[in-house]
C-alpha positions, 0 to 999 in steps of 0.5 A, a space after each residue: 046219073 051220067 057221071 055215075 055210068 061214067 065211073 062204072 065203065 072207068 071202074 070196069 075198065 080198071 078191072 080189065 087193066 090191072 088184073 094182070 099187074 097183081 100176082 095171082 097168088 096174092 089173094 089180100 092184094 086182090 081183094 083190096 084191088 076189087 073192093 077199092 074199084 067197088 067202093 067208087 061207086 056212088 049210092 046212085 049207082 048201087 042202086 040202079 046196078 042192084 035193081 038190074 041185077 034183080 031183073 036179070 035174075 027174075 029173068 033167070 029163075 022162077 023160084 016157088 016154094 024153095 029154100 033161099 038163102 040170101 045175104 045182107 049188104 054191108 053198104 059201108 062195102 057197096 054190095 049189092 043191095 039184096 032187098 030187092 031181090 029178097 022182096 021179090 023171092 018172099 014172095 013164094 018163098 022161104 028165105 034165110 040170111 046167115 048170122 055169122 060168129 066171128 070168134 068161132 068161124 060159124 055162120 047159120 041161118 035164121 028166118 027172115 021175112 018183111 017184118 024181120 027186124 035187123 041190126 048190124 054187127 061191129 062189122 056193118 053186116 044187117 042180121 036179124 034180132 031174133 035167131 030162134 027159127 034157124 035151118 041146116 044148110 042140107 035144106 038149102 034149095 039155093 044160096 045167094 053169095 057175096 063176092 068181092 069179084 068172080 072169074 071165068 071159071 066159077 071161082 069166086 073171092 070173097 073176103 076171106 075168111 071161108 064161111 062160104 067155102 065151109 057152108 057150101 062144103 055142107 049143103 047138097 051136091 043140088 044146091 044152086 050157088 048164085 053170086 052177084 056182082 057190079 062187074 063182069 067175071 074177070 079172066 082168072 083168079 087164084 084158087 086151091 081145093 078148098 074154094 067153092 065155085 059158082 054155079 051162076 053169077 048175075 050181073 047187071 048185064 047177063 046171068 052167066 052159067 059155069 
């Protein structure tokens, strides 16, 4: 474990270090910059960060009876690992993960609960087998977002293929948006109109409202 804190702090150190050595407008360069850094991390490591994350999040808010829509962690990306979170939310809540369709650019969400079975996708994404019990994204109280990392601002990048910019872009103006992350917000990321920002981001440290 004090080998594993010792590389978070060189990992957060390199964030700090080297944002301003890649051009701003070069998206691809950043997220293979963020995801390097995050894959450094050891399983010890997710874990322990993930569950203060969820701390700090139960911390935060108090959901009961909303509409939640969670994603699932690609461990082979070291994300955030959301089933702590989801077995606390489950709780009082009615919870969805997306299923994403690759070839057309979609992404809908299915129910899901303790009992739901999983597989994963080609892309080493979790979703659940059965899909019969979906819901429109206008439903959606909040929805909790994978990052690749997040500024000072609320913009976050992703991986770039917009299937968060286009399901924000469709649910209500009163959607809470809450992305997770290791790490805390750098200073400035390149965006255009068509990013959606965060409300919140969660950290292992601290919520933070933009």
């Amino acid at each position: 474990i004090f080998c594993s804190l010792i590389l978070y702090h060189w990992a957060i150190k390199c964030i700090k270090l080297n944002q301003q050595s890649i051009p701003v407008d070069e998206k691809n360069n950043l997220r293979q910059h963020f995801l390097t850094i995050r894959k450094q991390l050891d399983s010890t490591m997710v874990e322990a960060l993930s569950k203060k994350i969820q701390n700090q999040f139960s911390l935060q808010w108090n959901f009961s009876r909303k509409n939640i829509s969670c994603f699932l962690p690609m461990v082979k990306n070291k994300e955030v690992n959301t089933f702590y979170l989801l077995e606390d939310l489950g709780k009082s809540n009615s919870l969805w993960v997306p299923v994403t369709d690759f070839e057309k650019g979609t992404m809908e969400h299915v129910s899901f609960t303790k009992n739901t079975r999983l597989m994963e996708n080609r892309y080493g994404i979790p979703e659940p087998i059965e899909r019969e019990n979906t819901i429109n994204p206008i439903a959606l109280d909040v929805i909790i977002i994978p990052l690749l990392a997040a500024d000072s601002k609320g913009n976050r990048l992703g991986y770039g293929k917009g299937f968060y910019d286009r399901l924000l872009g469709n649910c209500s103006p009163e959607t809470l948006r809450i992305g997770l992350s290791f790490f805390e917000p750098t200073e400035v990321l390149p965006n255009n109109e068509a990013d959606e920002k965060l409300h919140f981001l969660v950290t292992p440290k601290r919520t933070i409202s933009f």
